[in-house]
DOVOTI-230914 format. One record per residue: residue number from 0; residue in three letters; x, z, y of N, C-alpha, C in turn. Coordinates in steps of 0.05 Angstrom, whole numbers, plus 5000, padded with zeros to 4 digits. Layout:
ROVO, NUM, ALA, X, Z, Y, X, Z, Y, X, Z, Y;
...
***
This chain:
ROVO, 0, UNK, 5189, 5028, 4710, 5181, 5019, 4736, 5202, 4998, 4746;
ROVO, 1, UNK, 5184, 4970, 4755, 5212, 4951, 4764, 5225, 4965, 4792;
ROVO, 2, UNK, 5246, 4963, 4797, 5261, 4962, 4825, 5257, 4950, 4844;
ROVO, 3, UNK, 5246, 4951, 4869, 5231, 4935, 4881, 5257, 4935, 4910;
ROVO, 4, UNK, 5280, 4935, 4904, 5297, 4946, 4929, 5296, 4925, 4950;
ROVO, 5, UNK, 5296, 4904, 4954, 5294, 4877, 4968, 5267, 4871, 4970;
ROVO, 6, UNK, 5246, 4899, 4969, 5218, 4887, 4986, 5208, 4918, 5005;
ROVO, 7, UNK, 5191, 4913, 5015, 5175, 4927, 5029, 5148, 4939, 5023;
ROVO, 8, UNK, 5147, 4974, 5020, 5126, 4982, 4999, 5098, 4975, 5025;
ROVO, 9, UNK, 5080, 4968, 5018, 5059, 4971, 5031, 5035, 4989, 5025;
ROVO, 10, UNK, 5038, 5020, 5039, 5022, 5035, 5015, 4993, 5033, 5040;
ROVO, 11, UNK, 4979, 5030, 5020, 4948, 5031, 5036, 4929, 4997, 5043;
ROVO, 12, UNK, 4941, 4982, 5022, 4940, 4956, 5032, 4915, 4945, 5024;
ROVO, 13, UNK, 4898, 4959, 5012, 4871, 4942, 5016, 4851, 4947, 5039;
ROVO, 14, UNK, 4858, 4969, 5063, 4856, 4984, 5079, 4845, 4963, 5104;
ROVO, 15, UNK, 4856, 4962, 5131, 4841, 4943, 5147, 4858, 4937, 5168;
ROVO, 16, UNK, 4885, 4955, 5173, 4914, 4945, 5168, 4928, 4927, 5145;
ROVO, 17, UNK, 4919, 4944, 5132, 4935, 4933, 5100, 4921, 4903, 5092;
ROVO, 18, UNK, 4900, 4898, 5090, 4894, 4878, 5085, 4912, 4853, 5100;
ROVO, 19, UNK, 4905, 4861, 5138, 4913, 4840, 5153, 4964, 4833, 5145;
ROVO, 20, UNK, 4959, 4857, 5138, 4984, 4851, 5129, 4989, 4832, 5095;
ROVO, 21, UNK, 4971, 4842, 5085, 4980, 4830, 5059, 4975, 4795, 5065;
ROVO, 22, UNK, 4954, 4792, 5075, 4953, 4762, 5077, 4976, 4747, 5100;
ROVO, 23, UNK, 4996, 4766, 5122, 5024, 4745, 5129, 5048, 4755, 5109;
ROVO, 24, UNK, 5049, 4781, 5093, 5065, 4777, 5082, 5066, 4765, 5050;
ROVO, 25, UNK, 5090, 4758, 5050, 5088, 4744, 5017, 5096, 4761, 4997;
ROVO, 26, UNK, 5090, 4751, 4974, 5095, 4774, 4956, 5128, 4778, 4942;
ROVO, 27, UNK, 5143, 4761, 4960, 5171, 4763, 4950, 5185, 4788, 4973;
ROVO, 28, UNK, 5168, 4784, 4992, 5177, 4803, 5013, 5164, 4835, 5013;
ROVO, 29, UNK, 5133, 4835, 4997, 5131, 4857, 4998, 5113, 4866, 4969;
ROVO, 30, UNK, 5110, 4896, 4973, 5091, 4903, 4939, 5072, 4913, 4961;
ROVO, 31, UNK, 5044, 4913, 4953, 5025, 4929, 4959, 5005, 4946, 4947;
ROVO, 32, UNK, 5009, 4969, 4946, 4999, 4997, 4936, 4972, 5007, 4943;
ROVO, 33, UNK, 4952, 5008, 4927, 4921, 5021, 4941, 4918, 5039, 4922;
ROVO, 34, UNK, 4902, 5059, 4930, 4892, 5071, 4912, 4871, 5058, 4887;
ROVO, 35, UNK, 4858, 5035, 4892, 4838, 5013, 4884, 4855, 4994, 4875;
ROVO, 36, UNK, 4874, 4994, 4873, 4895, 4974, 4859, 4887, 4956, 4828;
ROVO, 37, UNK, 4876, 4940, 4822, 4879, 4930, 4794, 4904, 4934, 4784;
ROVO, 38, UNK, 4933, 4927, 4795, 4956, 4927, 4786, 4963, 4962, 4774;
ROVO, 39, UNK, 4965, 4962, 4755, 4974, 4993, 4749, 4995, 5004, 4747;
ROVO, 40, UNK, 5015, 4987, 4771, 5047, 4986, 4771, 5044, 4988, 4805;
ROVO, 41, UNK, 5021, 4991, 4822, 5022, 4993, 4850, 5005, 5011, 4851;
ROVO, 42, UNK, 4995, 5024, 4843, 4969, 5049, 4842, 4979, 5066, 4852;
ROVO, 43, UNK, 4968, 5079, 4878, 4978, 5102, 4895, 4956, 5110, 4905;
ROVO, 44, UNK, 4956, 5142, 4904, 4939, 5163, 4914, 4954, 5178, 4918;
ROVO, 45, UNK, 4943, 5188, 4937, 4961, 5199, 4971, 4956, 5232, 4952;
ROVO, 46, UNK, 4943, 5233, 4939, 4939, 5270, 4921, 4954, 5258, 4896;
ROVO, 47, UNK, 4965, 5249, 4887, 4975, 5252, 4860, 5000, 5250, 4861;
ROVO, 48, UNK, 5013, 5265, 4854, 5052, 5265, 4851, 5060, 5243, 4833;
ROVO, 49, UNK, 5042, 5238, 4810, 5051, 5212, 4795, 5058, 5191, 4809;
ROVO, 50, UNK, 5038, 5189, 4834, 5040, 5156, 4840, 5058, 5164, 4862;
ROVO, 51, UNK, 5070, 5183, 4873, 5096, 5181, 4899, 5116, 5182, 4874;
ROVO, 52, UNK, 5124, 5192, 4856, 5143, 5196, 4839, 5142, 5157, 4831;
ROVO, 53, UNK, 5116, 5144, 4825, 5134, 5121, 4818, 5138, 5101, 4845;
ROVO, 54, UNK, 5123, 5103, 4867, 5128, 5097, 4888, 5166, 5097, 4895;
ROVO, 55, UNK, 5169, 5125, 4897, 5202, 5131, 4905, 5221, 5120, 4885;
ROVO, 56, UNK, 5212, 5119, 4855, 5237, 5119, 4836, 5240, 5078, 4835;
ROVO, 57, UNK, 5220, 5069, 4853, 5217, 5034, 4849, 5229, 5036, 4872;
ROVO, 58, UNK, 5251, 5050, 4887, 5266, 5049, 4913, 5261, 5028, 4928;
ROVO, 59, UNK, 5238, 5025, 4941, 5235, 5001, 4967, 5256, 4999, 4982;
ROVO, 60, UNK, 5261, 4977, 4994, 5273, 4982, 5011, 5268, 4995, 5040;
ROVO, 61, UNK, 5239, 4992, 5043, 5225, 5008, 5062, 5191, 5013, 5061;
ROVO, 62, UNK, 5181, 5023, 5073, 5158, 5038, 5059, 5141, 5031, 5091;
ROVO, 63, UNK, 5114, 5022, 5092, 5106, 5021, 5117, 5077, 5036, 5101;
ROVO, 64, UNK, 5065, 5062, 5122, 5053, 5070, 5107, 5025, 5068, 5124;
ROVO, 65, UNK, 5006, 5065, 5115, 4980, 5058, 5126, 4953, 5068, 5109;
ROVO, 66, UNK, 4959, 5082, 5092, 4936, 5098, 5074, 4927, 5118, 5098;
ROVO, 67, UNK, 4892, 5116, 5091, 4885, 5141, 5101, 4859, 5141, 5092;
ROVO, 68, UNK, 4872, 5162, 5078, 4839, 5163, 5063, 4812, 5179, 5064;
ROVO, 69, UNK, 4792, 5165, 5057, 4771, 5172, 5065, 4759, 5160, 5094;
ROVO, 70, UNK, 4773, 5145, 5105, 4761, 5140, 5129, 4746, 5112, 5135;
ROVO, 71, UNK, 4716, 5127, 5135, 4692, 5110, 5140, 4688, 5081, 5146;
ROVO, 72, UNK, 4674, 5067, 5144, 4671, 5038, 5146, 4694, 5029, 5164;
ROVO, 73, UNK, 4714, 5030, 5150, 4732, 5014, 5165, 4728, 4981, 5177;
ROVO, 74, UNK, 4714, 4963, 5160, 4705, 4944, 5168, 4690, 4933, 5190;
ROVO, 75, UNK, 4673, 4966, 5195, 4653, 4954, 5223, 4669, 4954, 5251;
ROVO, 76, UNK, 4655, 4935, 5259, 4670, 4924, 5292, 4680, 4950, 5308;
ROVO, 77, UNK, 4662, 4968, 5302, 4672, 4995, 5322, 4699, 5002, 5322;
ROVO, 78, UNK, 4712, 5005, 5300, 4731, 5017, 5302, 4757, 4992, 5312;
ROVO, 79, UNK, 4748, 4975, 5323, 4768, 4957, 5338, 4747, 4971, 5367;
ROVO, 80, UNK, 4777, 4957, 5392, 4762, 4972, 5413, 4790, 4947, 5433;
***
């Protein structure tokens, strides 16, 4: 697992937070983690100990966490207010 100490984990980032973050931050500044990840070096599910075990051992420098899973059309207008 690379060392990611000089970035910022973004776990939940294809999400509807996560998205709006991945597109101002850059990728020197941060990693972003989904459970839906193509990358199989950012793959995180919030139930599997594998993916916090490689989450923690790639020591971010900080972790902003925004997974939540299972929760319904995040996309539709409603859930802004």
């Amino acid at each position: 697992m690379e060392l990611i100490e000089n970035k910022i984990a973004i776990i939940g980032s294809e999400g509807f937070l996560g998205k709006a973050i991945k597109r101002n931050l850059d990728n020197e500044k941060g990693v972003f983690w989904s459970h839906n990840s193509s990358n199989r070096n950012c793959l995180f599910n919030l139930l599997d100990e594998k993916t916090w075990n490689s989450l923690l051992t790639s020591k971010p420098k900080a972790a902003i966490f925004l997974s939540w899973p299972g929760l319904p059309r995040y996309n539709e207008t409603f859930h802004i207010s």
